[in-house]
Residue frames as qw, qx, qy, qz and C-alpha x, y, z in Angstrom:
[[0.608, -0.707, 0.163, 0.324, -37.52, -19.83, 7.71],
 [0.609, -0.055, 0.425, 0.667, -35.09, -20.40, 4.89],
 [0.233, 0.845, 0.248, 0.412, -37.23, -17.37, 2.77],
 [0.001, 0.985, 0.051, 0.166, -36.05, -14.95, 5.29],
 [0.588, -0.518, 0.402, 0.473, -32.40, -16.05, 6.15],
 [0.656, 0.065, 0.387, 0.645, -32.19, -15.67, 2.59],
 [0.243, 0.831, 0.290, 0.408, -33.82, -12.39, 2.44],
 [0.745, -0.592, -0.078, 0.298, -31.72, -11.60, 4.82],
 [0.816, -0.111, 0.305, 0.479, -28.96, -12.05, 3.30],
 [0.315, 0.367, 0.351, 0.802, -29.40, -9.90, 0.34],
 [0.090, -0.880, -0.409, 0.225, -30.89, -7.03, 2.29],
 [0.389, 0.763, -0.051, 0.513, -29.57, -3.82, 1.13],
 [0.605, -0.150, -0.181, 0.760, -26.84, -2.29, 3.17],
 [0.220, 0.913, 0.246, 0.238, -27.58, 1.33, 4.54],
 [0.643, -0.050, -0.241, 0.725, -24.64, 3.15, 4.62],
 [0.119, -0.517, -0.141, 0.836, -24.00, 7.16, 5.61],
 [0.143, 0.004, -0.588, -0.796, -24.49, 8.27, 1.97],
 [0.129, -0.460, -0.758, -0.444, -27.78, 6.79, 1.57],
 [0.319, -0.654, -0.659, 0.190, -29.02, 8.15, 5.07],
 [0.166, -0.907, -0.312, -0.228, -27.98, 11.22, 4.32],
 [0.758, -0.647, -0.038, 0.068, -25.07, 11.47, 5.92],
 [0.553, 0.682, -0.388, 0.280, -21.34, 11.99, 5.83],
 [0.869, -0.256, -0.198, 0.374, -18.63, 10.06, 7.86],
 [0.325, -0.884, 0.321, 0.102, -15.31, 11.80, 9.61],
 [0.934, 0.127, -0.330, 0.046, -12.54, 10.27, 8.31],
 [0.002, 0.462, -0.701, 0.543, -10.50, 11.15, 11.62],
 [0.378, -0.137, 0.734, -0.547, -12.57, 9.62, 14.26],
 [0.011, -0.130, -0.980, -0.151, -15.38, 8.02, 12.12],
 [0.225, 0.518, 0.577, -0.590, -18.46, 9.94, 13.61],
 [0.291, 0.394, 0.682, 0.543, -21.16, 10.94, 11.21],
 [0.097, 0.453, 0.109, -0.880, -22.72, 14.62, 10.67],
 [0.494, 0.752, 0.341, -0.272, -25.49, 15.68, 8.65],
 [0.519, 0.320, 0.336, 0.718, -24.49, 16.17, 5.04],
 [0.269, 0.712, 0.095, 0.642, -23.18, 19.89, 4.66],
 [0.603, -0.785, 0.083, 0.118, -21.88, 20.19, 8.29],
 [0.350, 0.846, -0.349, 0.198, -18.30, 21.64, 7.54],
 [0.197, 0.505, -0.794, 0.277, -16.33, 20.32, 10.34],
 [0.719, -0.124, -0.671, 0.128, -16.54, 17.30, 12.41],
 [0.535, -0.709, -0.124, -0.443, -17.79, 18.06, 16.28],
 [0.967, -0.151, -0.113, 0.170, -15.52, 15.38, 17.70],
 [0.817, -0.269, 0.066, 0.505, -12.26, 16.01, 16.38],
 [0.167, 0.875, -0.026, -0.454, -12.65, 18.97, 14.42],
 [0.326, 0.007, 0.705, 0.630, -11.24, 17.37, 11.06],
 [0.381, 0.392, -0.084, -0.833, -13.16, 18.61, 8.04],
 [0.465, -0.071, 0.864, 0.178, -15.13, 16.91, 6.30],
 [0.154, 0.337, -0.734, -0.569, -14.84, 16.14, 2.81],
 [0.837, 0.276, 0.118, -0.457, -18.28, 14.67, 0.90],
 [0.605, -0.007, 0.671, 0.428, -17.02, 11.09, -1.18],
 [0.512, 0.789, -0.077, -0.331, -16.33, 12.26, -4.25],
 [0.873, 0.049, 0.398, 0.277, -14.63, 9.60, -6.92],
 [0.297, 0.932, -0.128, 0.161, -12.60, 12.60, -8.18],
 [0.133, -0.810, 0.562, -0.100, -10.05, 11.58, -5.63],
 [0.890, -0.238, 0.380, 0.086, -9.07, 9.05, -7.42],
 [0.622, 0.674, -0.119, 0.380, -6.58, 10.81, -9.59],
 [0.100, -0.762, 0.548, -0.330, -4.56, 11.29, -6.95],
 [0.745, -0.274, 0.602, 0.089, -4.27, 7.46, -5.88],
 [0.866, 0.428, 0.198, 0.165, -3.44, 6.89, -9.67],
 [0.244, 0.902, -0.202, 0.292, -1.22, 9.84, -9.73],
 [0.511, -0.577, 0.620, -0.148, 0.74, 8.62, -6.40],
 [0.873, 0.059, 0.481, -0.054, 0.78, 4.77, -7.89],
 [0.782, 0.601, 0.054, 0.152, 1.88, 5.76, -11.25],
 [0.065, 0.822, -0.447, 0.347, 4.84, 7.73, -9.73],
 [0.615, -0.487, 0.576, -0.230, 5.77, 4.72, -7.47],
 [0.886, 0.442, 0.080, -0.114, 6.13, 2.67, -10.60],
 [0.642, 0.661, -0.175, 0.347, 8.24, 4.69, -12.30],
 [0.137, -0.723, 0.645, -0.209, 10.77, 4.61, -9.21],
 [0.810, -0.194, 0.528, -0.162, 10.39, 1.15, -8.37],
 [0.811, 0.563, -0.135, 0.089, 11.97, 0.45, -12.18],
 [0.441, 0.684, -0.484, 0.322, 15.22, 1.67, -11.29],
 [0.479, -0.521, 0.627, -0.325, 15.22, 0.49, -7.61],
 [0.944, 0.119, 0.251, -0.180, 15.44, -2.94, -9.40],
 [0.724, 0.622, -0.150, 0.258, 17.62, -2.30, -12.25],
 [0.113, 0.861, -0.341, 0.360, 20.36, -0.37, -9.93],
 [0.572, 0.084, -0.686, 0.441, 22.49, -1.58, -6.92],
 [0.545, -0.769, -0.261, -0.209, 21.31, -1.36, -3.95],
 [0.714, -0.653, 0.082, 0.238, 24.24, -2.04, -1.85],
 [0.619, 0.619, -0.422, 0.237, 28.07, -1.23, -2.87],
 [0.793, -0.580, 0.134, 0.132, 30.21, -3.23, -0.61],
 [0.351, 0.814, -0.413, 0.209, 34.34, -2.55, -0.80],
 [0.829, -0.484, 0.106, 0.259, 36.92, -4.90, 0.71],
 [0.249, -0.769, 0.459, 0.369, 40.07, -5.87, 0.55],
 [0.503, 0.269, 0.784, 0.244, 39.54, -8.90, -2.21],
 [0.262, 0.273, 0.666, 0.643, 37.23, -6.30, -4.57],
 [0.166, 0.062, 0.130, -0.976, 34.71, -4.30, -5.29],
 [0.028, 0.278, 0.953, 0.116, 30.84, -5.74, -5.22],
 [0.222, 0.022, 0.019, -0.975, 27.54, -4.34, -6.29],
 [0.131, 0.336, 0.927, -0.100, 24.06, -5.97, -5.47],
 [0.418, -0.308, -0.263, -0.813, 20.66, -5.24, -6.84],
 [0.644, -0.246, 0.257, -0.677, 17.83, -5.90, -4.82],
 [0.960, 0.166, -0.016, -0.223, 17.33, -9.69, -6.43],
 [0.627, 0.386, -0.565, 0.372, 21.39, -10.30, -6.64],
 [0.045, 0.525, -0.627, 0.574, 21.24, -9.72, -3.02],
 [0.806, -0.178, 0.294, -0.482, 18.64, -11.94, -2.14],
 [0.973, 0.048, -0.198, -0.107, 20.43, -14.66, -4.29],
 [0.706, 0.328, -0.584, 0.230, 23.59, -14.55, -2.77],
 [0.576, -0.311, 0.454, -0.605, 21.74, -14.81, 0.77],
 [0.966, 0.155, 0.064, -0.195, 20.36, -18.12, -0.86],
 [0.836, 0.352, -0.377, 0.187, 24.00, -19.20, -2.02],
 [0.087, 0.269, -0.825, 0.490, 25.68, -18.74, 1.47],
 [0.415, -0.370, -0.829, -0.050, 22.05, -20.78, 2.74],
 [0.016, 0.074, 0.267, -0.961, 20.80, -17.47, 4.43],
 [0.093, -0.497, -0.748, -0.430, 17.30, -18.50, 3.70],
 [0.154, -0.763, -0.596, 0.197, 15.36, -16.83, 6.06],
 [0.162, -0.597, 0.052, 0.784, 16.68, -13.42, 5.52],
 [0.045, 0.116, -0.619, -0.776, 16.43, -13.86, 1.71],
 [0.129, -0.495, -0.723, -0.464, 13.12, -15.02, 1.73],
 [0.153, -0.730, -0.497, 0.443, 12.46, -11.92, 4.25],
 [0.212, -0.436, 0.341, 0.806, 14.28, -9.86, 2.12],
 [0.127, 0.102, 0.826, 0.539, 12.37, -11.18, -0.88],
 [0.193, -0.478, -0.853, 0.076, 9.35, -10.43, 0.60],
 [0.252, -0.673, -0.123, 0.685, 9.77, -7.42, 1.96],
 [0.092, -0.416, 0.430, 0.796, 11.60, -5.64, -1.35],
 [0.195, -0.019, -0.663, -0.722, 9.39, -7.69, -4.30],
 [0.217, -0.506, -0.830, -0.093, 6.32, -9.32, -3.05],
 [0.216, -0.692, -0.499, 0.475, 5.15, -6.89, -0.88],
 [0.129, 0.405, -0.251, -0.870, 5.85, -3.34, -3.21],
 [0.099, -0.057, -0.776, -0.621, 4.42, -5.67, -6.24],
 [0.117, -0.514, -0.850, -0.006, 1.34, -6.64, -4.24],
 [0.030, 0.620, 0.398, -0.676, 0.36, -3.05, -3.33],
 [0.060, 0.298, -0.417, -0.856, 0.65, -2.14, -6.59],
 [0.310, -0.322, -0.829, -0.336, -1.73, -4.78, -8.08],
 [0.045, -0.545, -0.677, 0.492, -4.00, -4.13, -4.42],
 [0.002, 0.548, 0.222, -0.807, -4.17, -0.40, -4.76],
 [0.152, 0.065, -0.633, -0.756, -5.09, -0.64, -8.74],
 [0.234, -0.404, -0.866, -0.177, -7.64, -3.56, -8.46],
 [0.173, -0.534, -0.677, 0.476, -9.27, -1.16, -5.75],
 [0.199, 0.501, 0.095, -0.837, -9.37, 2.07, -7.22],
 [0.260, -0.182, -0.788, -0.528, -11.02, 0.03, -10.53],
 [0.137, -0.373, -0.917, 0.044, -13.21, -1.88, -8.38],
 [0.111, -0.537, -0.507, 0.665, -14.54, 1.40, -6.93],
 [0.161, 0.268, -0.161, -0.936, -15.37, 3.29, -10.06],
 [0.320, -0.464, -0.817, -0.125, -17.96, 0.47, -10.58],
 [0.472, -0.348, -0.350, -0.731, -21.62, 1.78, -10.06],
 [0.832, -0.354, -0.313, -0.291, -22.61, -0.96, -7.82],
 [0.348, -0.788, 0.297, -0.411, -21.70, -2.51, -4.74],
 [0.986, -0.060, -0.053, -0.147, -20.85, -5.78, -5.35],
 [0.896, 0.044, -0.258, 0.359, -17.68, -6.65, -2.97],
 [0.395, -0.835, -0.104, -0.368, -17.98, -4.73, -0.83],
 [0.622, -0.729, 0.284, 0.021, -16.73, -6.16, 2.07],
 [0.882, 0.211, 0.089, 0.411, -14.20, -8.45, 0.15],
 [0.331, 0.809, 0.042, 0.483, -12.57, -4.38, -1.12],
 [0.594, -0.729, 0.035, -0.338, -13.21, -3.58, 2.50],
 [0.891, -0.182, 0.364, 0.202, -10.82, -6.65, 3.43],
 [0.774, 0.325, 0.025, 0.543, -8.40, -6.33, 0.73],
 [0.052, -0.914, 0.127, -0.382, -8.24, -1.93, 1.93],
 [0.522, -0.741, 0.410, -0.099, -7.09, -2.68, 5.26],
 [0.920, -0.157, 0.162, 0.319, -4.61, -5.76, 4.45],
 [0.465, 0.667, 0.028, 0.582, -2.81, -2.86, 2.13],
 [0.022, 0.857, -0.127, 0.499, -2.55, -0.76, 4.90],
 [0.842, -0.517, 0.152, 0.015, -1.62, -3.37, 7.50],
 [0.922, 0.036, 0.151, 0.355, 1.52, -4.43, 5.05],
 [0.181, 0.912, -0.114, 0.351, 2.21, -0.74, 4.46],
 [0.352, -0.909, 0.224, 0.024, 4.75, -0.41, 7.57],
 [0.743, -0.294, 0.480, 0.361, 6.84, -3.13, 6.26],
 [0.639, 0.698, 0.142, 0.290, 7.48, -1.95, 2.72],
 [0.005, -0.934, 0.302, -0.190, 10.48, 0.34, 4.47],
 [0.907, -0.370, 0.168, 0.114, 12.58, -2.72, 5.70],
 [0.839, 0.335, 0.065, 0.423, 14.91, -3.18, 2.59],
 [0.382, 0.673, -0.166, 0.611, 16.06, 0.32, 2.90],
 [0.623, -0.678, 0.313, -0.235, 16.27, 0.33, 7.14],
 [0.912, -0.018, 0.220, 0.345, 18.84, -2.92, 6.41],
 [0.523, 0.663, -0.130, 0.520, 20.88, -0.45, 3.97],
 [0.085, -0.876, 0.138, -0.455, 20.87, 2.57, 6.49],
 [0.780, -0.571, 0.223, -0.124, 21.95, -0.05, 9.17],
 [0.820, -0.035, 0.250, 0.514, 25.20, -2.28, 7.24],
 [0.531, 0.646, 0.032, 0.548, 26.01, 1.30, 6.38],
 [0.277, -0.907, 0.094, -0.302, 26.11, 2.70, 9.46],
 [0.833, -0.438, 0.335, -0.035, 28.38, -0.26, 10.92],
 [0.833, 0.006, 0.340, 0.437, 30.44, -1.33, 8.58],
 [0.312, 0.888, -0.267, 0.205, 33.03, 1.57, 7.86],
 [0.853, -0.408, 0.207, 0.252, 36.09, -0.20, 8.44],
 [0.051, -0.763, 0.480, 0.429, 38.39, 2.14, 6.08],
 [0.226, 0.538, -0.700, -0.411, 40.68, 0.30, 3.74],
 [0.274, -0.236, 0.922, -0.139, 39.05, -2.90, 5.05],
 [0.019, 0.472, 0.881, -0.011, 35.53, -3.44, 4.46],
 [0.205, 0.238, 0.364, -0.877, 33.19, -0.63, 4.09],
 [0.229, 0.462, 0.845, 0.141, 29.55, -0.80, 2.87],
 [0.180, 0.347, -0.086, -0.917, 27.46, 2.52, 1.09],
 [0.616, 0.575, 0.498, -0.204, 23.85, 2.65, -0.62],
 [0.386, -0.115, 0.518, 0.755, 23.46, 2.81, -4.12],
 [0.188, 0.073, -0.104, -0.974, 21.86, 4.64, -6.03],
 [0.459, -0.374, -0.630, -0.502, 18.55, 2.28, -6.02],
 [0.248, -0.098, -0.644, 0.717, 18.68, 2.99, -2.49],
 [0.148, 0.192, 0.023, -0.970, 17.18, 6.61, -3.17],
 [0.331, 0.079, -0.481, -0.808, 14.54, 5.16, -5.70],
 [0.433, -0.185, -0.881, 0.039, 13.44, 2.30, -3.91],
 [0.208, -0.400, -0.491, 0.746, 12.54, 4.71, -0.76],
 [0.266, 0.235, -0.279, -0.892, 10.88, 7.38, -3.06],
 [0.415, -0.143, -0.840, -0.319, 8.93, 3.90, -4.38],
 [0.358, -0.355, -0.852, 0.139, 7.49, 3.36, -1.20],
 [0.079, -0.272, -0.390, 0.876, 6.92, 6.44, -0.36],
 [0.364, 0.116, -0.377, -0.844, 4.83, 7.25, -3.29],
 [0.503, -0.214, -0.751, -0.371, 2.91, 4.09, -2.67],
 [0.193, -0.369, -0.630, 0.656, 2.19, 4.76, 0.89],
 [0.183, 0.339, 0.148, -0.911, 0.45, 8.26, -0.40],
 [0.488, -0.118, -0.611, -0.612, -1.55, 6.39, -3.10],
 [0.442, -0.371, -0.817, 0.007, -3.18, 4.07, -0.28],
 [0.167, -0.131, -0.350, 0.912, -3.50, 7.18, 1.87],
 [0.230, 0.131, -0.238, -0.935, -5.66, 8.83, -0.75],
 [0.328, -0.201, -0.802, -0.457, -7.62, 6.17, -1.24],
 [0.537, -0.073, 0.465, -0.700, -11.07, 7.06, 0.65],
 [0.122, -0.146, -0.953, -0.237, -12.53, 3.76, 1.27],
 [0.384, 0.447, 0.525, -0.613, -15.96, 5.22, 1.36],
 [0.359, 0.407, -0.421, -0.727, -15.69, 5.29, -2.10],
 [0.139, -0.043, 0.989, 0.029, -16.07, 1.21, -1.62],
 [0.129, 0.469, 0.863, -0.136, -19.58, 1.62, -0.82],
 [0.151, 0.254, -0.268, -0.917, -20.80, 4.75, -3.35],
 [0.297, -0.072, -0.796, -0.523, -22.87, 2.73, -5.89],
 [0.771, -0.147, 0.062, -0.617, -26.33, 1.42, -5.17],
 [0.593, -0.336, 0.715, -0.160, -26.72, -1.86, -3.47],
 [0.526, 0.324, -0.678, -0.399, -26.45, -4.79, -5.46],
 [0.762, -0.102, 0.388, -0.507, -28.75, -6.93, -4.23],
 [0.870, 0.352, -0.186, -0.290, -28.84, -8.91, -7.28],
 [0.744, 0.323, -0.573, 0.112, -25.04, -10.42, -7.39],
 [0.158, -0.412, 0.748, -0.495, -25.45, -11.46, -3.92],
 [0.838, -0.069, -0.038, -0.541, -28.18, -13.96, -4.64]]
């Protein structure tokens, strides 16, 4: 009994590819390989080909290099009557924390650094993990794909908070609030990392030949 729950276990996985097949990535249905469009929904479909992953590196590397200055710059420029005041992303989360605004700052915090930083590390570690040969972690990849796209909708908060204390608070000589210029870059950031996790076809997850072996 215990021989075959454990041959079980390590049975090879057949996916579309091996049988011959090619997936939809609109609806999911599968079609003989070299069937041009998809019956279903009439998307085309596109063989896996680990070529398109210069275009999740290309999208990622370009969401970097905005996500520098949305850091370095001000996000917010607030104007009273007392002065003039200019937050970055991290100066505005600590002086949420010094009027005891915790929950906002540690949404804020979340939102603006943990969440941009973690897609960045996600979407990297994945489009490595996938130029591996083999199949080992699979599902784990599988699991890490979709938690990227689940945290994707929130990566747009920091700058929905600007567009909002800017829309409200114009109070003339009194008070008025205006993005700053990491406003622009910080949006661009997320945008560019939204199209790298786009690109990423997770069929590429399961390319390689099974790997039977590092599942023993």
């Amino acid at each position: 009994m215990e021989r075959h729950q454990s041959a079980a276990l390590v049975a090879p996985i057949l996916t579309a590819r091996d049988a011959g097949l090619v997936g939809c990535r609109g609806c999911g249905r599968v079609w003989p390989q070299g069937t041009p469009t998809c019956g279903r929904c009439g998307a085309r479909l596109v063989p896996v080909d680990v070529r398109g992953l210069q275009a999740v590196w290309a999208w990622l590397i370009a969401g970097l290099i905005f996500y520098v200055p949305a850091n370095l710059y001000p996000m917010l420029l607030t104007k009273t009557l007392t002065g003039h005041l200019e937050n970055t992303i991290l100066g505005g989360v600590i002086e949420l924390l010094a009027h005891h605004n915790y929950g906002v700052a540690a949404i804020v915090f979340g939102a603006s650094i943990v969440i941009p930083i973690g897609k960045f590390i996600a979407i990297a570690y994945l489009a490595l993990a996938v130029g591996n040969e083999r199949r080992a972690g699979g599902h784990r990849h599988l699991r890490l794909y979709e938690v990227v796209e689940f945290i994707g909708r929130w990566s747009m908060i920091d700058v929905f908070v600007v567009a909002i204390l800017s829309a409200l608070v114009q109070l003339g000589f009194v008070a008025t609030i205006n993005p700053g210029p990491a406003a622009a870059s910080f949006a661009l950031s997320v945008a560019f990392t939204m199209l790298s996790a786009q690109s990423f076809d997770p069929r590429l997850i399961w390319r390689g030949p099974p790997d039977t072996a590092g599942n023993k």
